[in-house]
ChimeraX commands (.cxc) that place a marker at each C-alpha (Angstrom):
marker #1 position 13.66,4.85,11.01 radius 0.5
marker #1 position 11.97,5.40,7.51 radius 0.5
marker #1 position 13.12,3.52,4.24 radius 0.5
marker #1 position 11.70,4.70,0.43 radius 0.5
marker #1 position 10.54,2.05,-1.68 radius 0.5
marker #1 position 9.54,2.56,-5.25 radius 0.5
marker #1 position 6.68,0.79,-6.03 radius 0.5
marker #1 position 5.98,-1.22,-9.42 radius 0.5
marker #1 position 4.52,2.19,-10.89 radius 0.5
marker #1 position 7.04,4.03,-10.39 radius 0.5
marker #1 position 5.53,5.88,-7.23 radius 0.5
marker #1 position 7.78,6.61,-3.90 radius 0.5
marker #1 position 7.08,5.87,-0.69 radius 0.5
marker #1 position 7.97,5.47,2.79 radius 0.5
marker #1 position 7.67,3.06,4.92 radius 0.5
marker #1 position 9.23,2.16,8.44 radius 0.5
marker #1 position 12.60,0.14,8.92 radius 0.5
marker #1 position 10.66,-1.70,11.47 radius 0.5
marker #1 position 7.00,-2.67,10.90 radius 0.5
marker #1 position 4.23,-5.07,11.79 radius 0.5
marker #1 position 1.97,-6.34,9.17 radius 0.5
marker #1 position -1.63,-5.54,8.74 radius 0.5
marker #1 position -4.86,-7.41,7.37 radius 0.5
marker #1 position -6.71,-5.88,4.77 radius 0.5
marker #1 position -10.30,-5.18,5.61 radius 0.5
marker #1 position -11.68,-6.11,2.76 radius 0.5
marker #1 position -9.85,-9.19,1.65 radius 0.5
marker #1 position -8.24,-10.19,4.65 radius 0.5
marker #1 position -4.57,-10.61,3.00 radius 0.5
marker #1 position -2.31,-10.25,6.14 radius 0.5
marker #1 position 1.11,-8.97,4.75 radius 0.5
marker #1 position -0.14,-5.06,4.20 radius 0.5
marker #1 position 2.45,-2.57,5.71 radius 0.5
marker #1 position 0.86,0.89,5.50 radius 0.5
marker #1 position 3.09,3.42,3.87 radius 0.5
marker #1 position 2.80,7.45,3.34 radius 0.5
marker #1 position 2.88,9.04,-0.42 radius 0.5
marker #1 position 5.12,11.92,-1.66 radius 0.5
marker #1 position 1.68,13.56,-1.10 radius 0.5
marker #1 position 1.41,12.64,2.92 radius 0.5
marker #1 position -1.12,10.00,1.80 radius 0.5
marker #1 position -1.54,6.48,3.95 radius 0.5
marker #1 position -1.16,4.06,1.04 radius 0.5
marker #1 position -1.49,0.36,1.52 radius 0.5
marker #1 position 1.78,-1.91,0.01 radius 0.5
marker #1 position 2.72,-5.64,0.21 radius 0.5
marker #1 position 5.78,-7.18,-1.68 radius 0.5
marker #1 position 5.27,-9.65,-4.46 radius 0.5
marker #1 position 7.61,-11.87,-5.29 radius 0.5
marker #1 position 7.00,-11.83,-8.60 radius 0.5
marker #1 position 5.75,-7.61,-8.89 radius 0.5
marker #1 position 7.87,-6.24,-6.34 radius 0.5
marker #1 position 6.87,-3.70,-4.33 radius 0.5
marker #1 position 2.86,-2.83,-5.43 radius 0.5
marker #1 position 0.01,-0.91,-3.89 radius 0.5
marker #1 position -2.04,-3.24,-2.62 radius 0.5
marker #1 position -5.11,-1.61,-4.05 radius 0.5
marker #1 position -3.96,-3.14,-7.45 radius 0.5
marker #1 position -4.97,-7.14,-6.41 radius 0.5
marker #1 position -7.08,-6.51,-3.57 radius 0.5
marker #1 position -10.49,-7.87,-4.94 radius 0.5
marker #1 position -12.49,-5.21,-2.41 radius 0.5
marker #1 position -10.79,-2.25,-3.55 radius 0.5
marker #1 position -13.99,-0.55,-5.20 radius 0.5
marker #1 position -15.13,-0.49,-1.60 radius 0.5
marker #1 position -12.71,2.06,0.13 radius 0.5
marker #1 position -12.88,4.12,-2.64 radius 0.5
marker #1 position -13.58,7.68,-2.05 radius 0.5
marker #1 position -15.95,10.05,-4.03 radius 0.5
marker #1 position -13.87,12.96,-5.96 radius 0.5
marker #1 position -14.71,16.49,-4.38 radius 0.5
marker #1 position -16.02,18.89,-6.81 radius 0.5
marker link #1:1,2 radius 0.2
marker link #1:2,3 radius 0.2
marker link #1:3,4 radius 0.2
marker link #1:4,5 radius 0.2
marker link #1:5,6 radius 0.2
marker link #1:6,7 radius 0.2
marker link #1:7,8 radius 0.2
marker link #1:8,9 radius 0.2
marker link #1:9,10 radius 0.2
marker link #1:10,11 radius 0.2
marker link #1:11,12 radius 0.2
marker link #1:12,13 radius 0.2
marker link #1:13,14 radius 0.2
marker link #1:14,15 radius 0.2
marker link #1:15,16 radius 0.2
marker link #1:16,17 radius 0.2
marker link #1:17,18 radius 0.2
marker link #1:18,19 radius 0.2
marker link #1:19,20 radius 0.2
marker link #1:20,21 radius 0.2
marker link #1:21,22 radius 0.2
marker link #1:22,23 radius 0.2
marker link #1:23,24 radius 0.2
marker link #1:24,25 radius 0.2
marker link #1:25,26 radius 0.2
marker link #1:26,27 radius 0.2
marker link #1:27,28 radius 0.2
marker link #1:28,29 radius 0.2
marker link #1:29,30 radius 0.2
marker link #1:30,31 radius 0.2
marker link #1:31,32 radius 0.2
marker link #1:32,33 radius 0.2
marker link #1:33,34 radius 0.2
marker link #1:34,35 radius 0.2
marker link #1:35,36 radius 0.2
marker link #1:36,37 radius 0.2
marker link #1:37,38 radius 0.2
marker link #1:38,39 radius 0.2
marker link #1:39,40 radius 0.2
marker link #1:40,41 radius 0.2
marker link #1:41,42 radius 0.2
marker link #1:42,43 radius 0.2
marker link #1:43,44 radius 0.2
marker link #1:44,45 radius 0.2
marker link #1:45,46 radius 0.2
marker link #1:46,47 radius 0.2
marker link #1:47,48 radius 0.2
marker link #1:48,49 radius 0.2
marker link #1:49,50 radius 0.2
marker link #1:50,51 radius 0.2
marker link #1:51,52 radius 0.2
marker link #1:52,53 radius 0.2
marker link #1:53,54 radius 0.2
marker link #1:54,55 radius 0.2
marker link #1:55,56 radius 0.2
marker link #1:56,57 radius 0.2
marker link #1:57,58 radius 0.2
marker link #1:58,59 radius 0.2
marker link #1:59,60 radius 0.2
marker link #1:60,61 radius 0.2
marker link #1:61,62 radius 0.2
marker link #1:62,63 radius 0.2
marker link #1:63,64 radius 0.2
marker link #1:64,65 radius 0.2
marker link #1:65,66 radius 0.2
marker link #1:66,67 radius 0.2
marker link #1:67,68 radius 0.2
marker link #1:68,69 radius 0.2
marker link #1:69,70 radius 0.2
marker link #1:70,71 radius 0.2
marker link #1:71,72 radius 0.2
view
């Protein structure tokens, strides 16, 4: 089964009812659950308890190294 969350900014996405956690390969934070964009996207996420629902490319100190080059 697939739940939407709304992240912090506003963004949907979905996630499964039924998950199990990830570690970031960067900063090794262990409560990622990978979710997929309006856009079909893979998009990290983690709850805060203070943030709620946020990508976790927003506090993940390693994030400038998965980034991706723009085409064109």
């Amino acid at each position: 089964m697939i739940q939407e969350i709304t992240l912090n900014s506003g963004v949907k996405v979905k996630i499964p009812t039924t998950f199990e956690y990830a570690k970031c390969r960067g900063c090794k934070a262990s409560d990622i659950i990978w979710g997929i964009t309006e856009k079909g996207k893979a998009i990290p996420v983690r709850f805060d308890d203070h943030e709620g629902w946020i990508c976790h490319f927003e506090d993940c100190p390693k994030a400038n190294e998965f980034r991706k080059e723009k085409k064109g």
